[in-house]
Backbone as ProteinMPNN parsed JSONL, in Angstrom:
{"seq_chain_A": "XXXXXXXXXXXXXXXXXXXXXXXXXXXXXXXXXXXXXXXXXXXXXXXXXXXXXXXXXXXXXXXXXXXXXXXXXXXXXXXXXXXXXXXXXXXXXXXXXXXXXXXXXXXXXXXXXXXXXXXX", "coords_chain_A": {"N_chain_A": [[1.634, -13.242, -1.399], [4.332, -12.352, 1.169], [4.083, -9.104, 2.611], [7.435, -7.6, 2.956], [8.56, -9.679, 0.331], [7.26, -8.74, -1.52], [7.592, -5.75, -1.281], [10.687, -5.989, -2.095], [10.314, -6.909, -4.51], [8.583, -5.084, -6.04], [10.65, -2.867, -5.804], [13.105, -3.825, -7.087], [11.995, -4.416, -9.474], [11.545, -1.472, -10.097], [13.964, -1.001, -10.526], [15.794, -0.294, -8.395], [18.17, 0.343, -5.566], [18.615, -1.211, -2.238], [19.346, 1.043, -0.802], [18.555, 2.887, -2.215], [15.459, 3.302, -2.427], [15.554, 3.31, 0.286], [16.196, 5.968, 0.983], [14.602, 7.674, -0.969], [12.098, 6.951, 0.753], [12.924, 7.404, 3.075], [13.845, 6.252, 4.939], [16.152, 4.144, 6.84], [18.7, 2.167, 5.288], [19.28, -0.647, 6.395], [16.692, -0.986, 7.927], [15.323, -1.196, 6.141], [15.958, -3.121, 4.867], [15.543, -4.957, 7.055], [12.543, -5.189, 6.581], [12.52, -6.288, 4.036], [13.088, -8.575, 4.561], [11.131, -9.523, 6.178], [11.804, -9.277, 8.847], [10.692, -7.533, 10.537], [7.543, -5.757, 10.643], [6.67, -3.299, 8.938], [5.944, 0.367, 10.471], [2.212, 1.95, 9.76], [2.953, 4.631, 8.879], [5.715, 4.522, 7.374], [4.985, 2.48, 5.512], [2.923, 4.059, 4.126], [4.986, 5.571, 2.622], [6.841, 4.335, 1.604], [4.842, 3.173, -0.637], [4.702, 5.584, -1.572], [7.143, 5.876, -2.496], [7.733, 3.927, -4.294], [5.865, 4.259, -6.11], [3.329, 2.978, -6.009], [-0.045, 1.79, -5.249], [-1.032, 2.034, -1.817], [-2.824, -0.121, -0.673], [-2.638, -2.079, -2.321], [0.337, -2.525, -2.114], [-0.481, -3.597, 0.299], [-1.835, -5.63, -0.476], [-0.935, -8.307, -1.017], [-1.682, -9.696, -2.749], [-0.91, -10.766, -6.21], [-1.583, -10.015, -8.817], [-3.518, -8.974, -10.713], [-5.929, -6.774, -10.268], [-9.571, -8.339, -9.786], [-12.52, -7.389, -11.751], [-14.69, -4.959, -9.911], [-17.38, -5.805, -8.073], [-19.486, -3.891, -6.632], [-21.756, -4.157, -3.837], [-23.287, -2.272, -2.601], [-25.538, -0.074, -3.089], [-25.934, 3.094, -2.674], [-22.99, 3.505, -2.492], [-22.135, 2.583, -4.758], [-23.556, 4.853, -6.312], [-22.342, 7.083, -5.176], [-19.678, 6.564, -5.955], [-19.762, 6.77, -8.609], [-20.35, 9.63, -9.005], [-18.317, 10.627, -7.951], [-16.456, 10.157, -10.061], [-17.068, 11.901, -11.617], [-16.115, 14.477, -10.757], [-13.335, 17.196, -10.015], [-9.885, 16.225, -11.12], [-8.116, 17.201, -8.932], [-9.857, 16.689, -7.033], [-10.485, 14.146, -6.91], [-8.152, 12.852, -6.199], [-7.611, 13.399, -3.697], [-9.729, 12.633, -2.472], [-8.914, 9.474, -2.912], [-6.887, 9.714, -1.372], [-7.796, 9.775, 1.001], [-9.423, 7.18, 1.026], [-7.558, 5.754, 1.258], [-5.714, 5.557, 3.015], [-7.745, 5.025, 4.483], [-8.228, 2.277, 3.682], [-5.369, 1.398, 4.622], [-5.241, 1.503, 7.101], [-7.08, -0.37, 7.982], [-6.147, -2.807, 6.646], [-3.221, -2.73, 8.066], [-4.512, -3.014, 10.922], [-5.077, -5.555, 10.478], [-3.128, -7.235, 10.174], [-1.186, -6.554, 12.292], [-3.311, -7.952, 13.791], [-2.894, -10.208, 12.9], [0.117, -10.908, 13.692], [0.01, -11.019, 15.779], [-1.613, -13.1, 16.982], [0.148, -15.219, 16.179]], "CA_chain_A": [[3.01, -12.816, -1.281], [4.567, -11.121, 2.506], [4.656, -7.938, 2.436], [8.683, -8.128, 2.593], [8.688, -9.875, -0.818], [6.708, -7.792, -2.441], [8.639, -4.699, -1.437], [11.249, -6.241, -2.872], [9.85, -7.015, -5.716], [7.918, -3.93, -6.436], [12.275, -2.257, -5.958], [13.504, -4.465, -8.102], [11.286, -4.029, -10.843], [11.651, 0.239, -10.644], [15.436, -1.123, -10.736], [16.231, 0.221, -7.28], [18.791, -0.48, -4.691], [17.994, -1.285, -1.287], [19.494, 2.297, -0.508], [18.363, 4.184, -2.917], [14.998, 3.471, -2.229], [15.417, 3.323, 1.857], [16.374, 7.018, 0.86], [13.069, 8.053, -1.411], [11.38, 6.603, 1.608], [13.038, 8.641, 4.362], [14.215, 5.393, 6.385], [17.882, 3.635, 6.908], [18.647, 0.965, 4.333], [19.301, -1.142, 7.449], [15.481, -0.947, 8.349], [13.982, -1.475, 4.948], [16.381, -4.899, 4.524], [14.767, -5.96, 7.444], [11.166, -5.246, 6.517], [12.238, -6.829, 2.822], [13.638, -10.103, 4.772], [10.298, -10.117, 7.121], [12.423, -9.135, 9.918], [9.547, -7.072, 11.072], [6.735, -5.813, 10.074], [6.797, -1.436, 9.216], [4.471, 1.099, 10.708], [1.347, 2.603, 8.845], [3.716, 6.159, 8.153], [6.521, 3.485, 6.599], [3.911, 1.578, 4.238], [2.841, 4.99, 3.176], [6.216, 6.516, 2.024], [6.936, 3.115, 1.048], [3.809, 3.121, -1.217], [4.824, 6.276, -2.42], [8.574, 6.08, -3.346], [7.776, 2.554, -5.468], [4.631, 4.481, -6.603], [1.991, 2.171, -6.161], [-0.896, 1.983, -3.856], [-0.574, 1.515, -0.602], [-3.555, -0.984, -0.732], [-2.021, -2.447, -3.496], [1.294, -2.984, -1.602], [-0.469, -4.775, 1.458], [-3.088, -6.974, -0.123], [-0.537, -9.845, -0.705], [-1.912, -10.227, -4.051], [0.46, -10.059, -6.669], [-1.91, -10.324, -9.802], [-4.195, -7.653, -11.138], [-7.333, -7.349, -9.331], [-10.486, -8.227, -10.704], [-13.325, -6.41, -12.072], [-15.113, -5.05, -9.022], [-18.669, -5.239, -8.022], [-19.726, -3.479, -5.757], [-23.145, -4.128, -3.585], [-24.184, -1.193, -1.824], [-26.358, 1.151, -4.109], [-25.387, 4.168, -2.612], [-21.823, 3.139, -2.387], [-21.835, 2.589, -6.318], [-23.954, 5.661, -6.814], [-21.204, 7.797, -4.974], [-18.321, 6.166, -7.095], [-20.068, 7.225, -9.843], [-20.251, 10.561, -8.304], [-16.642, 10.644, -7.749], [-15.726, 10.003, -11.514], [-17.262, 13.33, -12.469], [-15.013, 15.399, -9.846], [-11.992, 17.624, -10.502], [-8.914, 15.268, -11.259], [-7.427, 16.829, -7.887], [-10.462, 16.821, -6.221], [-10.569, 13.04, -7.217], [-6.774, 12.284, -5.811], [-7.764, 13.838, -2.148], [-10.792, 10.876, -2.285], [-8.251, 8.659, -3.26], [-5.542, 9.746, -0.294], [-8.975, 9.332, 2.653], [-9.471, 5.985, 1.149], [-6.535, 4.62, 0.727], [-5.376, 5.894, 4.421], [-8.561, 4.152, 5.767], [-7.912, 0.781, 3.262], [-4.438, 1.158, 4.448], [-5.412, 1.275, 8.847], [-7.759, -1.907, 8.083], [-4.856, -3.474, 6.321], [-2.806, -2.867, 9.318], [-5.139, -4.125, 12.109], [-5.601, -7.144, 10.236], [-1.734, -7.403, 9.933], [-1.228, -6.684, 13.649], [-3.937, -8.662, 14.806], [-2.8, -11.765, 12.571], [0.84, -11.244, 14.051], [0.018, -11.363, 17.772], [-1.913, -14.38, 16.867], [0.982, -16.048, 15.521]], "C_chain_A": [[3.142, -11.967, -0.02], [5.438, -10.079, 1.951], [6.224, -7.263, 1.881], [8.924, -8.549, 0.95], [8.358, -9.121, -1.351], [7.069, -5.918, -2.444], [9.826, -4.614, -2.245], [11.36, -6.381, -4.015], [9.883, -6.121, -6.543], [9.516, -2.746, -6.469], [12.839, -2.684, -6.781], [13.175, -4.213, -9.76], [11.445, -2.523, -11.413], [13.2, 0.291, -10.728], [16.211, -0.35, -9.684], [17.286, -0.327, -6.616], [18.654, -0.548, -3.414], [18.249, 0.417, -0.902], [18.379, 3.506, -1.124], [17.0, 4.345, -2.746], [14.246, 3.632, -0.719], [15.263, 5.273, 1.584], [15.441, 7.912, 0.331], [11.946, 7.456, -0.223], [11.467, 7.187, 2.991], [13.594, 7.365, 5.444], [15.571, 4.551, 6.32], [17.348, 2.709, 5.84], [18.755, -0.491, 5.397], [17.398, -1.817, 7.178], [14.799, -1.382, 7.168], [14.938, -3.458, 4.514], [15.907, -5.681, 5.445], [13.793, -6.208, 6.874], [11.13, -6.019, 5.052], [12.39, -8.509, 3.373], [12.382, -10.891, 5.808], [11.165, -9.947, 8.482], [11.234, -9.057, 11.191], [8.317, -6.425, 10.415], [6.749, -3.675, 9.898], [5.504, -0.818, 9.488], [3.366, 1.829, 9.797], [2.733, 3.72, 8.099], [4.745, 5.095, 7.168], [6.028, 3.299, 5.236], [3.421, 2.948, 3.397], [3.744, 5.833, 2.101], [6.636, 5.113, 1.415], [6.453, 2.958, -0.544], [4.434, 4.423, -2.371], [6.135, 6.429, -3.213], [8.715, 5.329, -4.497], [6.29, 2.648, -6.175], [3.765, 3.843, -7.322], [1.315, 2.727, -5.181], [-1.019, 1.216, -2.731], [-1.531, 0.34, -0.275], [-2.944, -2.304, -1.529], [-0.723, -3.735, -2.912], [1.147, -4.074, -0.437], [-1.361, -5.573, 1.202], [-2.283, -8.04, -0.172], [-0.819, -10.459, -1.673], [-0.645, -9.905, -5.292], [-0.095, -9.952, -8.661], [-2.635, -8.777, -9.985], [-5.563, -7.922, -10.335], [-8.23, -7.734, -10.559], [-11.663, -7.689, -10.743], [-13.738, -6.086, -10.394], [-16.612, -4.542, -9.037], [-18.775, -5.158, -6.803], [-21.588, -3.512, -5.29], [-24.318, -3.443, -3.375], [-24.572, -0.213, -2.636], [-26.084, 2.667, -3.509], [-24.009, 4.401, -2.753], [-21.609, 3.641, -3.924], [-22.297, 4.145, -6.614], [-22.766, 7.112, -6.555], [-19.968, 7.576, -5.974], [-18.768, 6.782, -8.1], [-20.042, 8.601, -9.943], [-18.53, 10.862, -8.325], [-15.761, 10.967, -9.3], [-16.159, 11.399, -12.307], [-16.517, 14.423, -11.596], [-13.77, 15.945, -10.58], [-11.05, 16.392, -10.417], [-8.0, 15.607, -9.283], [-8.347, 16.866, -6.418], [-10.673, 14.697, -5.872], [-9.221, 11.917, -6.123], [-7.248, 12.756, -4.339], [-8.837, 12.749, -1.638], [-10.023, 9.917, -2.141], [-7.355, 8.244, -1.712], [-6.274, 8.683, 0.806], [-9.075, 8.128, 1.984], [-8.267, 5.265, 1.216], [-6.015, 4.62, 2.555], [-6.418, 5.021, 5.588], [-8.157, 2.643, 5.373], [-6.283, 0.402, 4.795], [-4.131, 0.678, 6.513], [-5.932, -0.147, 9.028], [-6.533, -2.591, 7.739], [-3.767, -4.145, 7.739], [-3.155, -3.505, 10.497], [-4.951, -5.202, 12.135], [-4.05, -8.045, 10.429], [-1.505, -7.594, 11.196], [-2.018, -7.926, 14.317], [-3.462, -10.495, 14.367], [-0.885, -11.997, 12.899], [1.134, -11.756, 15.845], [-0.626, -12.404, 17.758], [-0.752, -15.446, 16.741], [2.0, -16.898, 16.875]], "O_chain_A": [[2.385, -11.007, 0.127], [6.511, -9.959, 1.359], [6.355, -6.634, 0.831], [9.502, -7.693, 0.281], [9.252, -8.495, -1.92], [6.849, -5.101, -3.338], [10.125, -3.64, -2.936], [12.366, -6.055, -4.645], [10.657, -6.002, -7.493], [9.407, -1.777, -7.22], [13.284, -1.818, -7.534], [13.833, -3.95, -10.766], [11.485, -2.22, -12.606], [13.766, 1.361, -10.953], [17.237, 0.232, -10.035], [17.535, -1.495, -6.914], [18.451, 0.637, -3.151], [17.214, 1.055, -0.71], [17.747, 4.47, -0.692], [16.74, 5.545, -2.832], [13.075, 3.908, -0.458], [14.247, 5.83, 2.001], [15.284, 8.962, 0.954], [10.774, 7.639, -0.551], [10.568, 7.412, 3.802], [13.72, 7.588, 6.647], [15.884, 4.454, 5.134], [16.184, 2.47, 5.519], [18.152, -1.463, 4.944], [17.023, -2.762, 6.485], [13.7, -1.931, 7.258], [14.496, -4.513, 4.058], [15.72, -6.873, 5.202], [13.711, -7.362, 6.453], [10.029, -6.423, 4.677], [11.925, -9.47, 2.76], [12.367, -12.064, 6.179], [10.964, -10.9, 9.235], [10.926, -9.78, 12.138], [8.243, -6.839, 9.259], [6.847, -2.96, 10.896], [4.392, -1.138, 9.068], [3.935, 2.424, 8.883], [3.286, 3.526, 7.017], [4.298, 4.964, 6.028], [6.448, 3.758, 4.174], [3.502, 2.963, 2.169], [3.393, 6.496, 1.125], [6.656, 5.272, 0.194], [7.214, 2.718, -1.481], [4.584, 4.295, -3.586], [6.227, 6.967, -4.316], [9.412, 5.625, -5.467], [5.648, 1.71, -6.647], [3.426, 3.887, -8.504], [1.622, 3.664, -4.445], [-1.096, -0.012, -2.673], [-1.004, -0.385, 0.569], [-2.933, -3.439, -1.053], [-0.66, -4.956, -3.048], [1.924, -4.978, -0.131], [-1.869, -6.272, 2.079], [-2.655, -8.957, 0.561], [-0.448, -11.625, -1.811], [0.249, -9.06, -5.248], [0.715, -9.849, -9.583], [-2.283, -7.722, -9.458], [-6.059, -8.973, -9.928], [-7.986, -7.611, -11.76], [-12.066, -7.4, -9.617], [-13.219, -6.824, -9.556], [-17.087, -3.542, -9.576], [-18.374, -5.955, -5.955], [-22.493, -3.096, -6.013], [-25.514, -3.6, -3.622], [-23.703, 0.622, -2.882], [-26.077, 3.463, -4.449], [-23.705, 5.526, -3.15], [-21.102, 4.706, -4.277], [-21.426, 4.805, -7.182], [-22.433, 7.921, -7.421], [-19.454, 8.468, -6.649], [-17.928, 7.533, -8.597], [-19.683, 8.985, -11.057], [-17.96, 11.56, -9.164], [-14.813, 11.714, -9.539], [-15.671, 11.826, -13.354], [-16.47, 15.482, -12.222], [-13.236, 15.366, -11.526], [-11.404, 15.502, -9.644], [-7.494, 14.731, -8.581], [-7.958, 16.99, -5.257], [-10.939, 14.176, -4.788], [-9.329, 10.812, -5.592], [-7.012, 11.73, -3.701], [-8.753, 12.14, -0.571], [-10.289, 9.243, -1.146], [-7.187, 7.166, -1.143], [-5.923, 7.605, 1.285], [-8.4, 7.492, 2.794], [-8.252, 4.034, 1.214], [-6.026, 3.563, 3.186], [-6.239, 4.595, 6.729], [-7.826, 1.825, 6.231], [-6.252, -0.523, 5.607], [-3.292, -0.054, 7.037], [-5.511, -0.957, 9.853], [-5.85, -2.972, 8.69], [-3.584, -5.272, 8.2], [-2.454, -4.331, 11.081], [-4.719, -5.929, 13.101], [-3.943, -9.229, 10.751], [-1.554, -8.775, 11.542], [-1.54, -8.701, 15.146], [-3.573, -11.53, 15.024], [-0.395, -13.044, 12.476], [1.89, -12.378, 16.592], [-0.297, -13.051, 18.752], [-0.894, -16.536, 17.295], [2.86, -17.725, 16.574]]}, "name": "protein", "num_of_chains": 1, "seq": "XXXXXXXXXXXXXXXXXXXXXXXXXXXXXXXXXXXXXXXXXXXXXXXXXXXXXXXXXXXXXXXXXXXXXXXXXXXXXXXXXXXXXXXXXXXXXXXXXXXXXXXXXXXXXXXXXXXXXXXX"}
């Protein structure tokens, strides 16, 4: 699913109107009917306030998937051993892990986005 749709979507469903959530997002309603119609494509800061007004994750919002993920295994033995690590942390020490990954998911995301529109 592009991005666009699935903004839409993901508004629709919290029973929004293009305004009302251009407005929990901080950007014209103008600007977000493009980015729902594929006009263009919105910048990282966008996708994040985006992410957060239709409170999902911003990963979430740009994989393009529209299903539930599935289980995940993970390869790297230290990798896992950290996660595991992670799950015994304060709850808001847990959400500040959460932000740095999601902020790095959310730059890869982007590149890949960028680099597969200048291809186009």
């Amino acid at each position: 699913m592009e991005l666009g749709a699935k903004i839409k979507k993901l508004r629709k469903e919290k029973k929004l109107t293009q305004d009302e959530l251009a407005e929990k997002a901080g950007i014209s309603g103008n600007h977000l009917s493009r980015l729902e119609r594929g006009v263009f494509q919105p910048s990282v800061e966008v996708v994040k306030r985006l992410a957060q007004a239709l409170d999902v994750n911003v990963d979430g919002l740009l994989s393009g998937e529209d299903e539930a993920s599935p289980a995940v295994s993970i390869q790297n033995k230290e990798l896992t051993e950290r996660v595991r690590m992670i799950d015994q942390l304060e709850p808001e020490d847990q959400q500040a892990i959460t932000r740095v990954i999601d902020t790095m998911l959310t730059k890869h995301r982007m590149q890949k986005l960028l680099a597969g529109s200048l291809g186009a």
